[in-house]
N, C-alpha and C positions, 0 to 999 in steps of 0.2 A: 473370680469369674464375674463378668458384668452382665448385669440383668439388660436385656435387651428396650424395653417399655417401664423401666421402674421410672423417668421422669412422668409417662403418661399417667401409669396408675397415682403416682402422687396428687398430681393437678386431679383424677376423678374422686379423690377421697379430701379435696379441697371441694372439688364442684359439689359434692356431694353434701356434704357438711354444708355449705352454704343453702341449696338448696331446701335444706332439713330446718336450717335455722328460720327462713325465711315462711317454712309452711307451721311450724310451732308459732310464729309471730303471728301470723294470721288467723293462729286457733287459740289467740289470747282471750281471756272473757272485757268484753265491752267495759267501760269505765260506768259506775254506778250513777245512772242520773235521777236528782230529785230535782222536778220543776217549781216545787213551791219553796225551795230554796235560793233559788235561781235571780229571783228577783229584786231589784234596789230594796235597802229597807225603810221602810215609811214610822209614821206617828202610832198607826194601830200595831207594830210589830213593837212596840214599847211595854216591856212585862209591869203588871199592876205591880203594888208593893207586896202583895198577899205572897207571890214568889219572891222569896227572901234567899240572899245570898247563901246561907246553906244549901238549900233545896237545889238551887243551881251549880251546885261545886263540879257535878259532872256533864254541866250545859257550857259550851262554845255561846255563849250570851250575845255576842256579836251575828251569829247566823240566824238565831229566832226571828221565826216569821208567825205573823195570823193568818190561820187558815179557816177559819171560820166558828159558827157557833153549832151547838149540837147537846140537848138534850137539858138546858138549863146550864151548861160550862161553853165560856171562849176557850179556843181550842188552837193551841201553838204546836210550831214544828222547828226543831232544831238540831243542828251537828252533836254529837257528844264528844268530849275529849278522850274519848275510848276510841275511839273508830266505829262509832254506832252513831244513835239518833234518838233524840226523847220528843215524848210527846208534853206538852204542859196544859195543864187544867187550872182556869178560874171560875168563880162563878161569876156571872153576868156582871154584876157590880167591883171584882177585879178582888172580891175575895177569894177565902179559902181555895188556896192555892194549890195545885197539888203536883208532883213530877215523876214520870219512870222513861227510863234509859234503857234499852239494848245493846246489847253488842252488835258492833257490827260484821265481823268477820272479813276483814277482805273490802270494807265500804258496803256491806249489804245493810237493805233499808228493812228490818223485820223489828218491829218494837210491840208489846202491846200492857195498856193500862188499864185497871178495870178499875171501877167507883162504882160500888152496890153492885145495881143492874147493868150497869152503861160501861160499854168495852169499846176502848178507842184501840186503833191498830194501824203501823205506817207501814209500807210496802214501796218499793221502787219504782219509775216509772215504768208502765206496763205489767208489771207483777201483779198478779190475780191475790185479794187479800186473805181469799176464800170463800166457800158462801153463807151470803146470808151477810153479807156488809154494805153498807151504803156507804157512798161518797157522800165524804164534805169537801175535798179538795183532789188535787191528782193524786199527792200521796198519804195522806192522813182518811181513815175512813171508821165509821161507826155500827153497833149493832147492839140490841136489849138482849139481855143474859136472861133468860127465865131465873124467876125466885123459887126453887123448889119447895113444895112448902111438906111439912111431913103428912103423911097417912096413916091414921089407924087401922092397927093390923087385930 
């Protein structure tokens, strides 16, 4: 026996599907943008030597950029061969070098590096760092870690 509408119901479980496909396209998440990646690299994005080739093994060394100074360290930002981003620390003079990486899950931009006091943290553009962070650039930002000192009980 012949179904009377089985061409139509096919074509609505085509339109359908399509339609479905085309509204999940549209509910994809944004592609991860960093703006201070973004840009040609110049002479200040050139790592001092204090960042020695191990320290960088999980640095994309081609996308380091300077993002500014902050706290007594020049303060770099760059891809990581993981799918993350690391922040890199010198001191003024292009010493004592230092590196940490994040994952990045998916291209997200969450990294964060602490030295003593001083906590550096990347975030995406428009991603809130948290509070209590100051910008040095769109996505690299800063903040003093209290030193808890003990008490006598």
């Amino acid at each position: 026996m012949m179904r009377k509408h089985s061409g139509f119901r096919a074509s609505g479980w085509v339109a359908g599907a399509v339609v479905l496909g085309v509204a999940l396209a549209g509910c994809s998440a944004p592609a991860v943008q960093v703006s201070d990646l973004e840009r040609a690299a110049s002479a200040d994005d050139a790592l001092p030597a204090a960042v020695t080739s191990d320290m960088t093994e999980r640095v994309d060394v081609e996308t380091v950029r300077f993002v500014g100074e902050r706290a007594g360290f020049r303060v770099y930002l760059g891809e990581s061969t993981d799918d993350g981003y690391c922040i890199l620390l010198t001191g003024p003079d292009g010493t004592d070098g230092r590196v940490g990486c994040g994952g990045g899950g998916g291209g997200a931009v969450y990294n964060e590096l602490q030295v003593e006091q001083d906590a550096f943290r990347s975030a995406a553009d428009g991603v809130s760092p948290g509070e209590d962070w100051e910008a040095i650039s769109e996505n690299v930002y800063y903040r003093e870690v209290p030193v808890e000192t003990p008490t006598d009980d």
